[in-house]
C-alpha positions in Angstrom: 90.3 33.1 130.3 93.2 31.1 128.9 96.5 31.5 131.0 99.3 34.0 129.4 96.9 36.5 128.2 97.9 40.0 128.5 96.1 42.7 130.5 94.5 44.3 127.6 93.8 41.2 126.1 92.0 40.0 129.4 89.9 42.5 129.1 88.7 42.2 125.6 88.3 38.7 126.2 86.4 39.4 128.7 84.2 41.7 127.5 83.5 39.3 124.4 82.5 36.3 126.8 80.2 38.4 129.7 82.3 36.5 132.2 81.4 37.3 135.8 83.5 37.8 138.9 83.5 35.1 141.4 80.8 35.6 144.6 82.3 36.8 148.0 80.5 35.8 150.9 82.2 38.9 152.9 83.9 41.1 151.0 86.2 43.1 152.8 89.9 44.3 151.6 91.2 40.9 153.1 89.6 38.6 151.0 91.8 36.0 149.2 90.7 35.8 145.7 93.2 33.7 144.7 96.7 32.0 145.7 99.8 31.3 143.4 101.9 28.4 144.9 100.4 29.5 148.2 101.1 33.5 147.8 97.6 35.2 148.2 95.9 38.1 146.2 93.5 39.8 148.0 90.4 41.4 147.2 92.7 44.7 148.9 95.0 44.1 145.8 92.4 44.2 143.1 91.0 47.5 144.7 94.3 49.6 144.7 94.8 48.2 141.0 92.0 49.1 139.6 92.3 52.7 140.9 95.3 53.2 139.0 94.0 51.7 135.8 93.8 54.8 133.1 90.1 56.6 132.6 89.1 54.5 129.6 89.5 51.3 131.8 88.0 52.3 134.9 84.8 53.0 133.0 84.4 49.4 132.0 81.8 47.2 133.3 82.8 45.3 137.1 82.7 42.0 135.6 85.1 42.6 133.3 87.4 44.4 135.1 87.5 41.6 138.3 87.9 39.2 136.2 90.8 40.8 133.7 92.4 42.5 136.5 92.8 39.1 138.7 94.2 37.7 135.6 96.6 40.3 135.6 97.8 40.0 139.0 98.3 36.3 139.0 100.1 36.0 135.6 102.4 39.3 137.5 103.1 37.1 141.2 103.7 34.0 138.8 106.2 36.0 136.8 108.1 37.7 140.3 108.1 34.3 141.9 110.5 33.0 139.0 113.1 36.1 140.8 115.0 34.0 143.7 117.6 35.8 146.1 117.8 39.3 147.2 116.2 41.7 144.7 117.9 43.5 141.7 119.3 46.9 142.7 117.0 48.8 140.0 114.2 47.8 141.5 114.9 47.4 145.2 115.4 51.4 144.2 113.0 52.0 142.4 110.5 50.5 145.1 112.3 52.5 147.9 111.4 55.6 145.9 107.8 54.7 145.1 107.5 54.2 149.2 108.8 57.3 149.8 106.3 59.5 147.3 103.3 57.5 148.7 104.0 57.9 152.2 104.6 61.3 151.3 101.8 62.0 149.6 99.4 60.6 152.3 100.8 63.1 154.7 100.3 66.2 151.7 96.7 65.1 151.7 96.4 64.8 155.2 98.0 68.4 155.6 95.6 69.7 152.9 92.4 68.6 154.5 93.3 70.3 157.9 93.6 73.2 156.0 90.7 73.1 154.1 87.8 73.6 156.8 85.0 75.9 156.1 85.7 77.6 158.9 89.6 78.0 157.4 87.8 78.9 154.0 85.3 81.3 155.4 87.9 83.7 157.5 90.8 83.7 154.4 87.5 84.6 152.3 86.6 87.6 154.4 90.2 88.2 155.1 90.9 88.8 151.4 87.8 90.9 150.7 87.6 92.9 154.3 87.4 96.1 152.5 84.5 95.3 150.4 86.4 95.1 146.7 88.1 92.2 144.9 91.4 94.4 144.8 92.8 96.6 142.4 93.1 96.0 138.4 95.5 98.3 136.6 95.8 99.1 132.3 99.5 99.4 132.0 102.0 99.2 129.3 105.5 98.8 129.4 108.6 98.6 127.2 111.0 96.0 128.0 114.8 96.2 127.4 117.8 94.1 127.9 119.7 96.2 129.9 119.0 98.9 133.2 121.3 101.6 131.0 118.5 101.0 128.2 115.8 101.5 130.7 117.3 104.7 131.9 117.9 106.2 128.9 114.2 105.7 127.5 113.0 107.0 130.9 114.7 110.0 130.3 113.4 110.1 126.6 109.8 110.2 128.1 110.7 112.9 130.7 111.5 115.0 128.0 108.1 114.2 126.3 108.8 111.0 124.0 105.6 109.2 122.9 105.2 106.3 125.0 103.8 104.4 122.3 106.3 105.3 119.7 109.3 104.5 122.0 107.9 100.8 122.5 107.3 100.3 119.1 110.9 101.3 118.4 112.4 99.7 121.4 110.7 97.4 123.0 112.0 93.6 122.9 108.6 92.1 124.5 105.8 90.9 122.5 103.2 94.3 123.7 106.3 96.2 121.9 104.6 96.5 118.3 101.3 97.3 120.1 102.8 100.3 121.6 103.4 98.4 125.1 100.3 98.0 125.7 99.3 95.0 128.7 95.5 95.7 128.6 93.8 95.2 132.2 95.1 92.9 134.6 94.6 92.1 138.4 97.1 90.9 141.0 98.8 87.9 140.5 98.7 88.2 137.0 102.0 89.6 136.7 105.7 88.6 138.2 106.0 89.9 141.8 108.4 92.9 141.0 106.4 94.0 138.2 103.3 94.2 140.3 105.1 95.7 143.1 105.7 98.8 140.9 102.7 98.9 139.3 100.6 98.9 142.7 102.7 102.1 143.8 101.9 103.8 140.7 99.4 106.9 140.1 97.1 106.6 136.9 99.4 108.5 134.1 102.7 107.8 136.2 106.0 106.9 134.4 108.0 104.4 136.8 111.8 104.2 136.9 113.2 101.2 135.2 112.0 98.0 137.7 114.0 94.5 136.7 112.4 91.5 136.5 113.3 87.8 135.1 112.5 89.3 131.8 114.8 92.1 131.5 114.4 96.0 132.6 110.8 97.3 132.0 109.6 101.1 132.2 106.3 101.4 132.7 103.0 103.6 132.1 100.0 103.2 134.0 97.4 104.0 132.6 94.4 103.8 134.4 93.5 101.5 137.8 90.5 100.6 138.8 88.4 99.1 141.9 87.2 95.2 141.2 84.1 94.4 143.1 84.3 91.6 145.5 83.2 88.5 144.4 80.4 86.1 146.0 82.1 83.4 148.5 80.6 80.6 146.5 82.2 81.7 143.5 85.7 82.1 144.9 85.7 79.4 147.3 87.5 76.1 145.7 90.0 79.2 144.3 91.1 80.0 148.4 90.3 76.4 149.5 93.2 75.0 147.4 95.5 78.4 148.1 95.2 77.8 151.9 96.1 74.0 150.8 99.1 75.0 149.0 100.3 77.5 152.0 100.0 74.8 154.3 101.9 72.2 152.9 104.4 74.7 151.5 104.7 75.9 155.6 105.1 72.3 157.1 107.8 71.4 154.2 109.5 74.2 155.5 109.0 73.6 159.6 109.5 69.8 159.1 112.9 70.3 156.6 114.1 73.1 159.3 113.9 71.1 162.4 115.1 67.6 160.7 119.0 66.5 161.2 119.7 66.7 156.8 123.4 65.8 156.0 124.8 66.7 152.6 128.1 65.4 152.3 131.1 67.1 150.7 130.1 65.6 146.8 133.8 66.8 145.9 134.0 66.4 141.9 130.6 64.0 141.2 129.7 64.8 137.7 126.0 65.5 137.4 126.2 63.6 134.4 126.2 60.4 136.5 122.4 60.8 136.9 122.1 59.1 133.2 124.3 56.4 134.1 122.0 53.5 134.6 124.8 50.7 134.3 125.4 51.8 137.8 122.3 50.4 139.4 122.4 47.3 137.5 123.6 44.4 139.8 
């Protein structure tokens, strides 16, 4: 493959000729595959690069990735060794960062596994569904309004016997409001947390008081609730794996930021703005 071809073009080269990759007596991640004025690339290198190639590449034959990819990577340490001295700023940064997001991201995976035994899996599983259902599902509507006065004064309509349906359609500023209000059937989680709150004290044909969410004031109507029937572990399991996952990490973020020494010095008048000022990390 003639020197100064591009990755891409290394590969359809490649692919044209049927060139294969060189023989490694022991491979291991150590392996020298090749040296650029004495710098070595290492079957290690080749590994971690083509891991991060995108789907379409990954999926091509070995040969002509080994061989296009070690292209790549001498044509790239020939082209760094031409920088002499201490790095540019940009990308001494920008290689602090990447270090930082891997070395954090090893630890999130670590923390995931730990929390992902089926033993873990099993007890959250019979945890959740200890009383023999998969929860409650409620048929609600609601009519949704800018402001709590709003909401107070359509609660009072419907204590005095205003249609429910009528009152949405006429008031309502959420997207149920020309269908009367009406949410259809929905299980927990489905809605924002004070939403549900309400909704899970309510009795079947209960008006609530106006509850306030990120959306606005709601008043609400259930309309019917109704027992869901547990489902089988095997069907639920990846679902409560990758919740106990998220709750672990979420609680060691917490722990670790909590106990670390973090100093935030006093930023005084630092226009955010700044953040799109890249002149400042060029040297």
């Amino acid at each position: 493959m003639r020197k100064g071809l591009t990755f891409l073009q290394g590969l359809a080269a490649a692919a044209v000729l049927g060139l294969a990759g060189p023989a490694i007596a022991e491979q291991h991640a150590n392996t020298v595959v090749a040296k650029v004025n004495g710098e070595e690339i290492t079957l290690g290198h080749m590994i971690v690069a083509r891991s991060k190639l995108p789907a379409q590449y990954q999926s091509l034959p070995d040969d002509v990735l080994f061989n296009a990819l070690l292209d790549q990577l001498i044509q790239q340490t020939a082209l760094k060794q031409e920088l002499h001295g201490d790095l540019p700023r940009h990308i001494r940064l920008t290689i602090e960062n990447e270090r930082r997001s891997l070395l954090a991201s090893e630890v999130i995976d670590s923390i995931m596994q730990g929390a992902q035994s089926e033993d873990a899996i099993r007890d959250a599983y019979d945890a959740k569904y200890s009383t023999g259902t998969g929860g409650d599902e409620f048929n609600a509507a609601h009519i949704l309004v800018e402001t709590e006065e709003e909401a107070q004064e359509i609660k009072n309509q419907l204590d005095a016997g205003a249609d429910f349906a009528a009152l949405a359609q006429e008031s309502s500023i959420g997207p149920s409001g020309p269908n009367g209000g009406a949410l259809g059937w929905f299980g927990n989680g489905r809605m924002v947390p004070e939403f549900e709150a309400a909704v899970s004290e309510m009795r079947a044909g209960q008006i609530s008081d106006p509850v306030q969410t990120q959306f606005g004031w709601h008043v609400i109507q259930l309309i019917e609730r109704r027992k869901l029937e547990a489902p089988d572990f095997t069907d639920v399991r990846e679902e409560i794996a990758q919740e106990l996952a998220v709750q672990a990490v979420e609680d060691r973020v917490n722990q670790l930021t909590a106990r670390a020494a973090i100093e935030r010095p006093d930023l005084g008048d630092m226009d955010p703005s700044m953040l799109r000022d890249l002149s400042l990390i060029n040297d």
